[in-house]
C-alpha positions as a Markdown table, in Angstrom:
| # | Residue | x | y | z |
|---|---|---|---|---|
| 1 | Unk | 15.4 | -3.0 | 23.0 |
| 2 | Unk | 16.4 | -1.3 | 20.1 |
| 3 | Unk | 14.9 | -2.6 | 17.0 |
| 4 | Unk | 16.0 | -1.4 | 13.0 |
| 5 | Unk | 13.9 | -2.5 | 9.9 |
| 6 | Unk | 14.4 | -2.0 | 6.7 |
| 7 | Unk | 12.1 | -0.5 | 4.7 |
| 8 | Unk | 11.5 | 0.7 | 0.7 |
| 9 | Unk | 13.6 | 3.3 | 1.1 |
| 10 | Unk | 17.4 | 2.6 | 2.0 |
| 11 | Unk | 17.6 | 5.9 | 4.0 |
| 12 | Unk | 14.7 | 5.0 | 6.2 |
| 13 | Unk | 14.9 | 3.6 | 9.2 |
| 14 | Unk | 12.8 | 2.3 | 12.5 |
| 15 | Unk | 14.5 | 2.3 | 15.8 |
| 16 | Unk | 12.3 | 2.3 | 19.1 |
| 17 | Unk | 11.7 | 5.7 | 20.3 |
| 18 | Unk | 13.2 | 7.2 | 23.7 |
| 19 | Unk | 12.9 | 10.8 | 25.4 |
| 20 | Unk | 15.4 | 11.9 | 23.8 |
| 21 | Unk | 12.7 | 11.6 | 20.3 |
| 22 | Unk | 10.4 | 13.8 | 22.0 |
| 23 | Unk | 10.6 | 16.7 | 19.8 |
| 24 | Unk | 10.5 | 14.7 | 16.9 |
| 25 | Unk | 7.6 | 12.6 | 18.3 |
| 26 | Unk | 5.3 | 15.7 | 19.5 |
| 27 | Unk | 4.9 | 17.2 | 16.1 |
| 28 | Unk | 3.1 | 13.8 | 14.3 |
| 29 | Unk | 1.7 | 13.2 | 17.8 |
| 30 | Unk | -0.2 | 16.2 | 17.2 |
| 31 | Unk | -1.1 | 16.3 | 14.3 |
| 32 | Unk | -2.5 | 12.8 | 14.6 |
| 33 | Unk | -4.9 | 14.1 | 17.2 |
| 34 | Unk | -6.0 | 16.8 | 15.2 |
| 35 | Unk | -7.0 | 13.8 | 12.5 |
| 36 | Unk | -9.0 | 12.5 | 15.5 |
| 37 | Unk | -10.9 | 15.8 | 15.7 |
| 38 | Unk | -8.8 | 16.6 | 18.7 |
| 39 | Unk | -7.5 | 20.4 | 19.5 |
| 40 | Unk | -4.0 | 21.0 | 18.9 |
| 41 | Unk | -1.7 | 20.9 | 22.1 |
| 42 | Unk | 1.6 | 20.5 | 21.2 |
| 43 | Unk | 2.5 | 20.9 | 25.6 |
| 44 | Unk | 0.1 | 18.4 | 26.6 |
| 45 | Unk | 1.6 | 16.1 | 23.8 |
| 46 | Unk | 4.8 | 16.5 | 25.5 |
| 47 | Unk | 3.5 | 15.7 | 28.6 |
| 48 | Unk | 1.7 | 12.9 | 27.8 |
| 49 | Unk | 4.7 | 11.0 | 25.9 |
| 50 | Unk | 7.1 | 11.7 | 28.2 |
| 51 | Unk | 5.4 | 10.3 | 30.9 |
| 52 | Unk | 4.8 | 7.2 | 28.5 |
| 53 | Unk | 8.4 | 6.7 | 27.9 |
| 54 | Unk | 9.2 | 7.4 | 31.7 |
| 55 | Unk | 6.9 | 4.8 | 33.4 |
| 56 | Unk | 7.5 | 2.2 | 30.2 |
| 57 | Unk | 3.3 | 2.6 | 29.9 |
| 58 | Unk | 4.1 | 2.1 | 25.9 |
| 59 | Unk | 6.5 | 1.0 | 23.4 |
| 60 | Unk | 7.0 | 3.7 | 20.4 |
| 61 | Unk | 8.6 | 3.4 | 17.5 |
| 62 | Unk | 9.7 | 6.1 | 15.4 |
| 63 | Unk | 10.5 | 6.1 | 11.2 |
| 64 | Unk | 12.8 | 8.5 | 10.4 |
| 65 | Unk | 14.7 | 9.5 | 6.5 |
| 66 | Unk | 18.3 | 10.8 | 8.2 |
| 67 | Unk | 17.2 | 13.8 | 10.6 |
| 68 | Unk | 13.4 | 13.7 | 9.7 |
| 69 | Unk | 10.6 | 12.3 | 11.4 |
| 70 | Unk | 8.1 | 10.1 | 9.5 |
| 71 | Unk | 5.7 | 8.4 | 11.5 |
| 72 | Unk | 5.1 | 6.4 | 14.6 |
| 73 | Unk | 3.3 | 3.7 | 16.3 |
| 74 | Unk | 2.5 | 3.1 | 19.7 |
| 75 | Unk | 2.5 | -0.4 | 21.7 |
| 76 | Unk | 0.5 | -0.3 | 25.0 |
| 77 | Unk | 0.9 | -3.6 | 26.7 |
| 78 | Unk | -1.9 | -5.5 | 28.0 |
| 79 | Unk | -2.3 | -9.6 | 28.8 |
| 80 | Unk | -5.3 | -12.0 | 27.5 |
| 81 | Unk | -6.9 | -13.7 | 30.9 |
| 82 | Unk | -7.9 | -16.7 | 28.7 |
| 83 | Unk | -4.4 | -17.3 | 27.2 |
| 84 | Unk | -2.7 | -16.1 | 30.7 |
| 85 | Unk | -0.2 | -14.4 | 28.3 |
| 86 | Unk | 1.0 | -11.1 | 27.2 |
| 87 | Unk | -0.4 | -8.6 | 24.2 |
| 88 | Unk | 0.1 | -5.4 | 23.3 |
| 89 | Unk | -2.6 | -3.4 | 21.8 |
| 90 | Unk | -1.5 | -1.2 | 18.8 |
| 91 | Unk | -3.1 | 2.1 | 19.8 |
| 92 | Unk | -1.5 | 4.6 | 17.7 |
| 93 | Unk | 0.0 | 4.5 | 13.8 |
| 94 | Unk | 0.6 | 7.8 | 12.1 |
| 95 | Unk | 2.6 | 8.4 | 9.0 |
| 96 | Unk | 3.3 | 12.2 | 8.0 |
| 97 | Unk | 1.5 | 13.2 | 4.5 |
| 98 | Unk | 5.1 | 13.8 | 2.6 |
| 99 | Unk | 5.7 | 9.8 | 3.8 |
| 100 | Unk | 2.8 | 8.0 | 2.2 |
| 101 | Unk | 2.8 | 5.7 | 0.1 |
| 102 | Unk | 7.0 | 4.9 | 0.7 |
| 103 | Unk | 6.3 | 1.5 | 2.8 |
| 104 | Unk | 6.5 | 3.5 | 6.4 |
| 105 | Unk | 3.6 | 2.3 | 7.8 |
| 106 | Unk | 4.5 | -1.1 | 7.0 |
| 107 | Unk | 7.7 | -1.0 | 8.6 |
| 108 | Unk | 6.0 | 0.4 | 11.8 |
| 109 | Unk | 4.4 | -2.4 | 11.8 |
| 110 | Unk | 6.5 | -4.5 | 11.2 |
| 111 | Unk | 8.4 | -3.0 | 14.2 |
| 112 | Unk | 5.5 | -4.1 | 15.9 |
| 113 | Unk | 4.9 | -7.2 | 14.9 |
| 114 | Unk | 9.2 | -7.7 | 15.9 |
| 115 | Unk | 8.7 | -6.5 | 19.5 |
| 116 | Unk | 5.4 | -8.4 | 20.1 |
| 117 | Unk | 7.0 | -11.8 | 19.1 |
| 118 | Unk | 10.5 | -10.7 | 20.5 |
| 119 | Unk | 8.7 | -10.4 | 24.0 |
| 120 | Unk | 6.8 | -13.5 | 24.2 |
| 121 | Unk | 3.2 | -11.6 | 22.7 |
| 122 | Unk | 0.6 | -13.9 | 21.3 |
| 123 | Unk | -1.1 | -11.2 | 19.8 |
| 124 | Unk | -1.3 | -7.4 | 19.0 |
| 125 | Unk | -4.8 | -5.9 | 18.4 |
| 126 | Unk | -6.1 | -2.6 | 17.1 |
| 127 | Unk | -9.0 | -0.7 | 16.4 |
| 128 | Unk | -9.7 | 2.1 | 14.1 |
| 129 | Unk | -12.5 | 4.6 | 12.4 |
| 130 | Unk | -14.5 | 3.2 | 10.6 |
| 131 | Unk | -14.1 | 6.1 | 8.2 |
| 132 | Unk | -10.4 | 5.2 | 8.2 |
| 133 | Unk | -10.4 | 3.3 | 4.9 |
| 134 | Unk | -6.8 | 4.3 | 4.4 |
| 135 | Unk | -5.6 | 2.6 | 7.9 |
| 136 | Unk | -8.0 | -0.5 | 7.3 |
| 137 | Unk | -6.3 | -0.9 | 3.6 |
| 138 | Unk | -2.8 | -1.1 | 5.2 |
| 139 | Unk | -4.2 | -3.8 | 7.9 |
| 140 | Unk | -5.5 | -5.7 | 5.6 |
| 141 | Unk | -2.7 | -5.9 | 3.5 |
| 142 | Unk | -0.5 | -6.7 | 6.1 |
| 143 | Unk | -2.4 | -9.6 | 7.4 |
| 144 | Unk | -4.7 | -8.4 | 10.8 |
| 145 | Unk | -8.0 | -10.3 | 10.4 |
| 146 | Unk | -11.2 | -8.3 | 11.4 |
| 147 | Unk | -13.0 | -8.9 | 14.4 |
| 148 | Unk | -16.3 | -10.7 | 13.7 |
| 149 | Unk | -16.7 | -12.5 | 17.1 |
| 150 | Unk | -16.7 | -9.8 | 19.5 |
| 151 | Unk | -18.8 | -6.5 | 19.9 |
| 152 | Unk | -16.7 | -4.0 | 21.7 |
| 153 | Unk | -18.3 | -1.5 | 24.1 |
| 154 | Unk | -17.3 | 2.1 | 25.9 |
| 155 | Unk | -18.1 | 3.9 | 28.3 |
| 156 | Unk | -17.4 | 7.0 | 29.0 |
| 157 | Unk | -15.9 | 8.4 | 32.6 |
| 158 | Unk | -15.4 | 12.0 | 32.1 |
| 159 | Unk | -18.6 | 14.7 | 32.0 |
């Protein structure tokens, strides 16, 4: 599926991401890590996506102004037992510095949102720091509701 949306800008665009996005993709993939306290590993990046985009594990979409990458969200899909229908948990939104505040991470979104209902999802659902006020300012505004039902547990499988 190849989705478009416009957004603010008329040179920007959203178009789901393929292999062939990979070296725009690993850059902001990166550096989004690195926002997560994560070492940089531009390789492992690689990697990691492409075998994402291989075995369809994830839907990404990429924002773009003509040749330059601007940010990207990732759609990993998952299925609600008590619904017995399909979801897709938003999992990863990043939106290069020099992009802010230009409606990009709205549009990535709204890819989302697009691809979610275009498959038959009844839902999409995220999580983020709660340090992130930036990320929680942009949900908010674009209509996700907080979770105040459920408490949400990890645990950890690696030493």
């Amino acid at each position: 599926m190849h989705n478009e949306l416009p957004v603010k800008s008329a040179s920007v665009r959203v178009r789901q991401a393929s292999l062939a996005d990979l070296d725009l993709l690993v850059p902001m993939f990166d550096q989004y890590r690195q926002f997560y306290d994560r070492d940089s590993s531009p390789a492992a990046v690689r990697t990691f996506l492409a075998e994402r985009l291989k075995n369809g594990d994830s839907v990404l979409f990429l924002a773009q102004d003509g040749e330059e990458a601007l940010g990207f969200t990732q759609l990993y899909p998952s299925f609600s037992s008590v619904s017995m229908a399909r979801t897709f948990i938003l999992n990863d939104l990043f939106v290069a510095g020099n992009a802010r505040r230009r409606g990009v991470g709205k549009a990535l979104i709204d890819a989302a949102i697009r691809h979610g209902k275009a498959t038959g999802a009844i839902r999409l659902g995220l999580s983020t720091a709660k340090a992130n006020e930036a990320a929680q300012t942009l949900y908010q505004e674009t209509d996700w509701v907080r979770e105040e039902a459920f408490v949400a547990y990890n645990l950890g499988l690696l030493n």
